[in-house]
N, C-alpha and C positions, 0 to 999 in steps of 0.2 A: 286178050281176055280169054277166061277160061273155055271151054264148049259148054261145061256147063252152066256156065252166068249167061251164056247167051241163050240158052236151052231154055232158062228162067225167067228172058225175056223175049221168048215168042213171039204173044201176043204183049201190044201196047199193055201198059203197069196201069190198071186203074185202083188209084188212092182212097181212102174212105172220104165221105164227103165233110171238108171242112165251108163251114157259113164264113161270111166274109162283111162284116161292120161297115156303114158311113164315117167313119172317125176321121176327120182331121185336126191335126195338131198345126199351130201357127207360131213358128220359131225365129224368133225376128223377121218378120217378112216372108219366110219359105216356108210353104204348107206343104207337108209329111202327113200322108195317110195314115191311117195304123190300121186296116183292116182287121188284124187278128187280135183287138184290143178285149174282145172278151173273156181269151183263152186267159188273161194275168188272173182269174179269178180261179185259181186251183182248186180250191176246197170245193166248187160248184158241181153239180149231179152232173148239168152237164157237160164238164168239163170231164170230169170222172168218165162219163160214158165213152167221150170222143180217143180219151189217152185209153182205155179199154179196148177200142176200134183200131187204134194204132198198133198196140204191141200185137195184138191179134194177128192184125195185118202183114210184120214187122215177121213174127214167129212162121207164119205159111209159107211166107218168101224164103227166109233161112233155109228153112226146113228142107227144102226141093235140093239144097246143096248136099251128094251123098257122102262129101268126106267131115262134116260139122259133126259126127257122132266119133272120130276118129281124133278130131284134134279135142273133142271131150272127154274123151278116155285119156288121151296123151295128158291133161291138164288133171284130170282126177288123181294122178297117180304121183305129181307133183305136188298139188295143191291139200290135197286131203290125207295124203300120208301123216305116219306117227310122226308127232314134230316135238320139240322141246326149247327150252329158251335156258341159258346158265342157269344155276342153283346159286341164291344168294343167302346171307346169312342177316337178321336183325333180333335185337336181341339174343334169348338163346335157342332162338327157332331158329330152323332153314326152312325155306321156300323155293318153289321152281311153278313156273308156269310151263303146261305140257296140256297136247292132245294127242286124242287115240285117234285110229283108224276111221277117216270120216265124219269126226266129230267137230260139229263147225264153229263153235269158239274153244280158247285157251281155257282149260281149268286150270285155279289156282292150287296149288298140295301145301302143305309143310309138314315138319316132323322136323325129331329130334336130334339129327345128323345130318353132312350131308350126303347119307348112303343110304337115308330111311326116309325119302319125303314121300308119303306114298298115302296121308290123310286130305281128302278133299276139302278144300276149305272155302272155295269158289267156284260151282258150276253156272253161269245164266244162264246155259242150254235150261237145265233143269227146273231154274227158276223163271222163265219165262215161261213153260207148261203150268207150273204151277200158279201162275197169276194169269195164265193165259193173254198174257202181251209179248210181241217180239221185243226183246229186250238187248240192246247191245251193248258189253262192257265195255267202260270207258278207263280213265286213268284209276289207279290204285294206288293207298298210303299206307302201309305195315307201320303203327306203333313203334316210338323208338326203343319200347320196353318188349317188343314182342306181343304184346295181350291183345290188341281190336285190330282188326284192317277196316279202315275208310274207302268207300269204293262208289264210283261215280256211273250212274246207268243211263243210256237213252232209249228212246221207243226210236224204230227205226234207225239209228243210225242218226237223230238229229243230234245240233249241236247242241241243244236244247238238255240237263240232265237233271237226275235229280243224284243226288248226297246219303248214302246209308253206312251202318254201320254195323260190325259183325263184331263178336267173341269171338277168337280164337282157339281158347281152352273148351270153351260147351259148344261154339258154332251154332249159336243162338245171334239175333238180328235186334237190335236195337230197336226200341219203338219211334226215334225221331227220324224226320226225314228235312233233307235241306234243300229248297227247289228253287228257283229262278240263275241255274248256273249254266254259263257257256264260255266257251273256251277259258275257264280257270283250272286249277287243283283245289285237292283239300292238302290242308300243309299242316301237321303237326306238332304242338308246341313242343319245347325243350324236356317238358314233364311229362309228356302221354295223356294229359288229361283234355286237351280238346284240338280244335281243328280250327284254321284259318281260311277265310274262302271270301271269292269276290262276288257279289250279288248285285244282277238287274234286278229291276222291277218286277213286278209278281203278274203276269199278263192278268186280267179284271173275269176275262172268258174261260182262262184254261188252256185257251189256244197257243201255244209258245211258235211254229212254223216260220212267220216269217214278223216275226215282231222286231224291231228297230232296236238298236243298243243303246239301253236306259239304264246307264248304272248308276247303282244305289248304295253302293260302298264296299268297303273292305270290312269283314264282322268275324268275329269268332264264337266259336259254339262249345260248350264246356261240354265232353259226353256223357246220356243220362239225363239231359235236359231239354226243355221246350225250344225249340228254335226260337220260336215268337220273341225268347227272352234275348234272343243272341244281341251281343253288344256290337255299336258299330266301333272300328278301330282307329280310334286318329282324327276321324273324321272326314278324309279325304275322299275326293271327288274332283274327277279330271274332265271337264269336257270332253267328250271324244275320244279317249283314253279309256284303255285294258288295263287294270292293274290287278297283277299275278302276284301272291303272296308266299313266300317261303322262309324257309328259317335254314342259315348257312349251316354248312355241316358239321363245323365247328362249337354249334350249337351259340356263337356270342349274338349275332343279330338277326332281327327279323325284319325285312327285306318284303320291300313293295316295288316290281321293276312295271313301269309303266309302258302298253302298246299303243301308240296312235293310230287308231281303229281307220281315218282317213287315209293311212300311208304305209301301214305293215309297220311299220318302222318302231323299234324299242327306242324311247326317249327318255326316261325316268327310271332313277332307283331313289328310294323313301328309304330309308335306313336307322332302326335304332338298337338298343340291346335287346337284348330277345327275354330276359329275366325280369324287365321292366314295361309293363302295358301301357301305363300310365307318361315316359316318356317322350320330348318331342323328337318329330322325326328330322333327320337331316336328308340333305336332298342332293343329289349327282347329277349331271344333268352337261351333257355337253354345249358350250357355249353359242355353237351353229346348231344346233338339235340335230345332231345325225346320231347313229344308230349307236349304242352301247349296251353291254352287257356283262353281267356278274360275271367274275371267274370262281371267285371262292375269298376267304378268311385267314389270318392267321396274324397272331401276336399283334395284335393292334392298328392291323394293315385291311385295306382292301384290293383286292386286282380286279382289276377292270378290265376287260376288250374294248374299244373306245376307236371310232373312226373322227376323231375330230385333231384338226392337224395333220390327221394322216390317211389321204383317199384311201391307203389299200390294209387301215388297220395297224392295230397298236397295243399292245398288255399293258398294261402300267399299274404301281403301286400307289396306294391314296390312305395318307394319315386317317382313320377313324373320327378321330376328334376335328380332323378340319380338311375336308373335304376337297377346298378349293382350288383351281387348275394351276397356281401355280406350286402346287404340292407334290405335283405329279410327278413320278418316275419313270419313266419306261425299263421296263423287264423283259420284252418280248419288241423291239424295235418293231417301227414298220418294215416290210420288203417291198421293196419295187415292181417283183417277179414273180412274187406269190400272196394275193391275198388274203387275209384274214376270211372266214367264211363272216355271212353277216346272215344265214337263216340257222335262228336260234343261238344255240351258245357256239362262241368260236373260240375258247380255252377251257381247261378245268387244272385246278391246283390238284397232283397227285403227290402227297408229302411232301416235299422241300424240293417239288419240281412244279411248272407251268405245263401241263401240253398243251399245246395249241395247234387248230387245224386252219391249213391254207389252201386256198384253190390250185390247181393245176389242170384247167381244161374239165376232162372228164375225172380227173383223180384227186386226190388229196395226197399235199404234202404235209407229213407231219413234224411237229418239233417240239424237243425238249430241255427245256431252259431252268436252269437253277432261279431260283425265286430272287439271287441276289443280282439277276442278270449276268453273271459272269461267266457261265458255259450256254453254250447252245448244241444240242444237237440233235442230227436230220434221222430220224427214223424209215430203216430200210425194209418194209415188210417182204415177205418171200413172192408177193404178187401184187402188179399193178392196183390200183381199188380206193376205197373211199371207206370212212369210219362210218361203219354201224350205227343205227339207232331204231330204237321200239316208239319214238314219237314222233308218231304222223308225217305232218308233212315237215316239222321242225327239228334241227338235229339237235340233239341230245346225247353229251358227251358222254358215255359209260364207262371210264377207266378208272381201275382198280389197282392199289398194289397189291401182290402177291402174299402170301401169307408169312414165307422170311422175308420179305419187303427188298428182294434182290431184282424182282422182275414189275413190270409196268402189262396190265392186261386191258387188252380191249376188243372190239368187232370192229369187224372187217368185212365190206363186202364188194362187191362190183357186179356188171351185165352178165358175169358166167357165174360167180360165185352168190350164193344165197344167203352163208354166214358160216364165219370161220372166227376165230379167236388168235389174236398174235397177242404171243408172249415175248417182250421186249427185254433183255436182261440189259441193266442201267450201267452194267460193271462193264461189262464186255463190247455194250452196243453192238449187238447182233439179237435178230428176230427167230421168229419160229412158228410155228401155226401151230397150234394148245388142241392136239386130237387132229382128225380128219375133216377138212372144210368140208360142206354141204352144199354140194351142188347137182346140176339134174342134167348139167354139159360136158364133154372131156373137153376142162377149161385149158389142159395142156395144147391143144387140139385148136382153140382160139388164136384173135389176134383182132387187132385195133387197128385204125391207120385214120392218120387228121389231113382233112383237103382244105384248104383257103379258098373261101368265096370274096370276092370282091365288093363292094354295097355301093351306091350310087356315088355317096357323098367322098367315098373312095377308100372307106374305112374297109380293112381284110378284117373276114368274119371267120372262124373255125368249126368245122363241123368233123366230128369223131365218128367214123366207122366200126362199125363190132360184126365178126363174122366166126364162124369157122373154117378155116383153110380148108379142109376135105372137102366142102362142100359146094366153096365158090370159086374154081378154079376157071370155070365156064362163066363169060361174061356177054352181055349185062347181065344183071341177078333183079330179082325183086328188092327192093327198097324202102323201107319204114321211115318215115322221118318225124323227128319230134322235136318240139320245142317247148319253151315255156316263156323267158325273157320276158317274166313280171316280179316283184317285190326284193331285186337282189338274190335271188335262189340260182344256184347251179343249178343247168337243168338237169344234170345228173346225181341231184341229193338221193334220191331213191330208185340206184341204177337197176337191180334186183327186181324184173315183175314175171311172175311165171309164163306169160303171152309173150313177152321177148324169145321167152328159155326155148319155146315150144315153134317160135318163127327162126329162132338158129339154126334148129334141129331139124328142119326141112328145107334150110337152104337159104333162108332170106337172111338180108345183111339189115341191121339196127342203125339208124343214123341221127346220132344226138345234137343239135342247132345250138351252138353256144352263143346266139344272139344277145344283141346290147338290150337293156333291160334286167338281165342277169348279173350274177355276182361274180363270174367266172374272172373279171380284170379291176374288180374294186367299185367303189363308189362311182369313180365318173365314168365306168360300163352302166354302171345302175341307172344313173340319172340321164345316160344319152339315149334310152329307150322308154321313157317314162312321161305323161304329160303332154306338153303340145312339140316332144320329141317322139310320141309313139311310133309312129310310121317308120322309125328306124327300125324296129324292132320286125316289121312284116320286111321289111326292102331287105333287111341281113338276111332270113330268112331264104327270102328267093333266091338272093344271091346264090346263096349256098346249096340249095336244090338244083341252082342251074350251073354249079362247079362240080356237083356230083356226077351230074346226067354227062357234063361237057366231058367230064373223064374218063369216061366208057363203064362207071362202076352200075348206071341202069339208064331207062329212058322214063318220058313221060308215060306213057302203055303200062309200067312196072313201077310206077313210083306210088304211095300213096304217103300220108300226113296225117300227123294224129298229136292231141295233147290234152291236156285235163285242168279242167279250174281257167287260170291265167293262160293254159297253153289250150285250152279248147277256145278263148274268143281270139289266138293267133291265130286256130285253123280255121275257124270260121272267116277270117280276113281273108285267110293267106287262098283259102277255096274261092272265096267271091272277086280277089282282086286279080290272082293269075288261074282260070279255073282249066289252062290250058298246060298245065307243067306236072301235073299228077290223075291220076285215073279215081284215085280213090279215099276221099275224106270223112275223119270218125272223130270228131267233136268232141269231147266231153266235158262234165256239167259245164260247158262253157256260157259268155255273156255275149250276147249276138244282137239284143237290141237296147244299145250304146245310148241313146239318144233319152229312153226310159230308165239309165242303172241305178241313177238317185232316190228312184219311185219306186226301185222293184226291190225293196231291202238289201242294198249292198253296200259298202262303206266306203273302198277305195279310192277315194274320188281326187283325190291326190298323185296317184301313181296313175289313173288309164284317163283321166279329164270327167267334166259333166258340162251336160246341154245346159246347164243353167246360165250362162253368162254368152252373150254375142258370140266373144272371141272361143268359147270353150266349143261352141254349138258349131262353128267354122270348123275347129280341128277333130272335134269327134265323128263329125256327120261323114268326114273321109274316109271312115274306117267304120263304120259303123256295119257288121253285115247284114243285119235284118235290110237295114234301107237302100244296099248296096245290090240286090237281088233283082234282076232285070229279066221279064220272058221267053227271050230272044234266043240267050244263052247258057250255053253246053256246061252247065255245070259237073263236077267228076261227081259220081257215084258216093252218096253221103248215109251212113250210119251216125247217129246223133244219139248220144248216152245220158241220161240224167235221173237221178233219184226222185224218189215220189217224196221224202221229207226232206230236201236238201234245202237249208236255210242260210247257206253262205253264197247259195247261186239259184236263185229263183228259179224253179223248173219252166217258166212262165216264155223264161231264152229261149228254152230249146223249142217249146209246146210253138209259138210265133213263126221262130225261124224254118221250122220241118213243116208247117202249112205253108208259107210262104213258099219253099224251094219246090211241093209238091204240087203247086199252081203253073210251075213255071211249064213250059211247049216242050222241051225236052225231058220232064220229068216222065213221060210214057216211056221212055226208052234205056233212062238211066234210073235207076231206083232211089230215092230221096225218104230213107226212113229212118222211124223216132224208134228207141225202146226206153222205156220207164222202169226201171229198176223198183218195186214195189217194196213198202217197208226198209227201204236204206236211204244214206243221207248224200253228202258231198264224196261220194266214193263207196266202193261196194267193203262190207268188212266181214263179214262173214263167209264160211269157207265153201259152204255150198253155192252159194250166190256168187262168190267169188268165181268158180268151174263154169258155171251157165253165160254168164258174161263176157267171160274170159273169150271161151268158146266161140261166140258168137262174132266176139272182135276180129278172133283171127279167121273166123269162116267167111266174113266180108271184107277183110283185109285182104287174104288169097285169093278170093275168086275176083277182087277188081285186080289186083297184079299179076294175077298168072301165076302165085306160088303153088310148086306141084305138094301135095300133100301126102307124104311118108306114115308106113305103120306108126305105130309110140314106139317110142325110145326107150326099151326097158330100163 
């Protein structure tokens, strides 16, 4: 440990004083306290007061570290530089999303070329002064005639948004607004004249935080018009199901793909002509409900990505007019060796080809296939990496053809590279990177390497190393380890976080946990970490922390664990159940008390179990970390990350589990602290907030691991 973390703990750590409830719960027979039962009440004064006391608390401690202004600088200078995103064309506009020097959201521009975009068309920085709310932009629809952008905003960073609409020509704002949206788009009909969108219930208070998923339909909104009027579409309504609207690109149908809100899982496509409202819809639908997804359109066809029949995925072609499985073609076979990705879309029709992306551990194998199935072939980019996308946590195919329609465009990114463009030529089959990739590493200078952990049941688990050679020639090194191993997601979809960039660049090595639960080996990787199999998903985990240490690449002293969402209630496990194999754990918006997830507005309850049922109450209460938390024991030094409006992960986890840890005998000696990101949601998204965070991550990551901390890296 560093001299100065222990510098910092001098004197015994005294915690602000957390009050502590009579509550006990009775769960079949076994009485569960809940001491910290009054903290679930967020919106409370005093609840507000106490998380006040915490980051207060939280900031003094940081602060005594003297290199956290150095790895702030080092992040400022990656994070808040001039940035830009491609120039696209709709209609007879272009458009580019760009920021300047510090400026902490993306403005929108367009203009008349694409060598003249240079009229602002979307600032929220500016429009949250002017309304005086912190405003964050969410998805955005550009008109397919070019005239209005539709553009989706939250307060704080919730999921929570409201629906507006702009002129493009005058950059005048529409007077309607369209409110009870979350996690939808607005989708644009075929004419330009209105928008498609999926709507909960209208909350009765105004309160939207942590209201429960009450959907109320699929509606369209003509623009120019009273919402109040908006028509409902079809009529449909899914128990428990997300249904996301769009209209193919092709412009023939408009497309309702349904989420089973209990299991992540896309189960449903509605489908009819897009020129006809009045239309019934036909329905896709695999016959085991596993996961499928749109590819795209053309001549009377649909492609599908479709894991049914095939654990590791499958394209297939499907009659329009009769839908039915035995109609089906395959275009894209299954592979044995590479699956189909199953977060978000896993193909896109580009012309008279499929691409499709497949896993490969920490990468992506890509491929391109004639629509008639009768070529395939393997796209070789100039560097290891994984396909690009601007949507969240979901991958979103962006490939384009080129403008003589000779080349195939798309991103590209990876842990060294931040975004780069390959241009594919279709004639030649060979790649090329479109301008200079964007990176803040000499990724030349990099390198990877995969170790095999073993897991009880005797399943080999792989976990990916990322380093820079110059830097780790001297062993052991300090060690990051991350996982996720929930909802079928590679835990490498979004390998690119400038906190890595900035732990390379002083030495320490990244270590990504390709645990079961994940998509990295197909469906029966997915489902052999899910349910009352979760515990595979912690045991792979250790496995693999303890094939790392066994190999000389760090020790327990240098190792810490960290992960976010799904991968912050691994680390919360993975800290409570071995708190003997890593020095140092950083949670984020994770779910830590298991036994309450049904109650604390979360959906999942299919993919991590619920206390509701005997048998569910047995397998969860295993893993649960709030109730796993014993005074005895030496827990590793915990930083705990969570947004003050995050309504896909109750701040309530974290607010429980950081009283809890900070009751414990050893918390006088090891530090057990909360920070609350104010005003952001499930994740930090703006660029300031972003640096402070960041910052902070890796100033408690290196002082529990011993990482030595370097000037910046110009």
């Amino acid at each position: 440990m560093l001299k100065e973390f222990e510098s910092a703990q001098a004197q015994p750590i005294k915690y602000p004083i957390t009050k502590m409830d009579d509550v006990v719960d009775d769960y079949f027979g076994t009485q569960i306290a809940d001491q910290y039962r009054w903290l679930e009440d967020v919106h409370a004064p005093e609840v507000a007061a106490w998380v006040q006391e915490q980051n207060e608390f939280t900031e003094h401690f940081l602060n005594n570290c003297s290199f956290r202004q150095k790895l702030c600088d080092e992040l400022e200078m990656i994070v808040m530089g001039e940035t830009a995103q491609p120039p696209f064309q709709i209609g007879k506009r272009w458009f580019q999303f760009r920021a300047e020097v510090k400026q902490d959201q993306m403005v929108l521009f367009c203009g008349s070329s694409a060598r003249d975009i240079n009229t602002v068309l979307l600032d929220i920085d500016k429009l949250s002064e002017a309304e005086g709310e912190p405003l964050i932009l969410g998805a955005t629809a550009i008109s397919p005639d070019g005239q209005t952008v539709a553009f989706m905003v939250s307060r704080g960073g919730s999921d929570w948004s409201i629906g507006r609409f702009r002129d493009i020509p005058s950059g005048r704002d529409y007077e309607e607004q369209i409110t009870g949206l979350r996690l939808t788009r607005l989708s644009w009909d075929s004419e330009s004249k209105g928008v498609f969108y999926f709507q909960h219930e209208i909350s009765k208070n105004g309160d939207y935080t942590f209201a429960p998923y009450r959907p109320d339909g699929v509606k369209y909104h003509r623009l120019g018009t009273k919402t109040i009027d908006d028509k409902s579409v079809g009529g449909l309504t899914i128990a428990g199901a997300v249904l996301d609207p769009c209209v193919s690109e092709d412009g023939e149908y408009f497309l309702l793909q349904g989420q089973d809100i209990t299991s992540f899982r896309q189960q449903y496509i509605f489908y009819r002509p897009a020129a006809d409202l009045d239309a019934e819809f036909l329905l896709l639908q695999n016959p085991d409900k596993s996961p499928l997804s749109f590819v795209g359109s053309k001549d009377g066809y649909l492609y599908i990505a479709t894991f049914f029949d095939a654990p590791n995925g499958r394209v297939v072609r499907v009659p329009a007019l009769d839908p039915s499985v035995e109609k089906w073609v395959d275009v894209v076979p299954e592979d044995k060796d590479y699956p189909l990705s199953s977060a978000g879309e896993a193909a896109k029709l580009v012309g008279e080809f499929v691409l499709s992306v497949h896993e490969n551990l920490a990468n992506n194998r890509i491929l391109l296939t004639r629509l008639d199935g009768r070529e395939t072939k393997v796209i070789q980019p100039p560097l290891e990496g994984r396909l690009g996308s601007s949507s969240g946590a979901y991958l979103k195919i962006e490939a384009t053809l080129s403008a003589d329609g000779k080349e195939i465009l798309f991103p590209w990114t990876s842990p060294f590279i931040e975004f780069a463009t390959i241009a594919y030529n279709i004639e030649t089959g060979t790649s090329r990177f479109l301008g200079t990739p964007r990176s803040h590493l000499d990724f030349e200078n990099c390198s990877s390497e995969v170790i095999w952990g073993t897991s009880p049941d005797g399943t080999r688990v792989p976990v990916t190393l990322f380093f820079r050679k110059d830097l780790c020639s001297d062993l052991p090194r300090p060690v990051m380890f991350y996982a996720y191993g929930h909802a079928g997601f590679s835990v490498a979809l979004k390998p690119y976080r400038p906190e890595r960039v900035v732990w390379m660049n002083n030495g320490g090595v990244l270590a990504m946990v390709h645990s079961r639960g994940g998509g990295e080996f197909g469906q029966a990787w997915h489902n052999a970490g899910i349910g009352t199999n979760q515990q595979n998903t912690f045991n792979d985990c250790i496995a693999c922390i303890e094939a790392v240490q066994q190999s000389g690449w760090t020790t327990p002293e240098k190792s810490c664990f960290t992960g976010a969402s799904g991968g912050g209630f691994t680390t919360g496990t993975i800290m409570t159940q071995r708190p003997d194999l890593i020095a140092g754990s950083l949670p984020e918006v994770g779910l830590f008390d298991m036994l309450r997830y049904h109650i604390l507005a979360s959906r999942a309850t299919e993919e991590v179990g619920t206390s509701e049922t005997e048998e569910g109450f047995d397998t969860i209460f295993g893993y649960s970390a709030l109730q796993a938390v014993r005074n005895d024991i030496p827990y590793p030094s915990t930083l705990i990350f969570i947004g003050q409006f995050d309504n896909r992960v109750n701040p309530a986890h974290s607010y429980k589990f950081a009283a809890a840890l900070q009751a414990t005998k050893q918390a006088s000696e090891r530090p057990m602290l909360l920070r609350v990101e104010l005003d952001e949601g499930h994740g930090t998204v703006r660029r300031a907030s972003i640096v402070r965070s960041r910052a902070d991550f890796l100033t408690f990551a290196a002082m529990t691991t011993g990482l030595k901390v370097s000037d910046p890296v110009s």
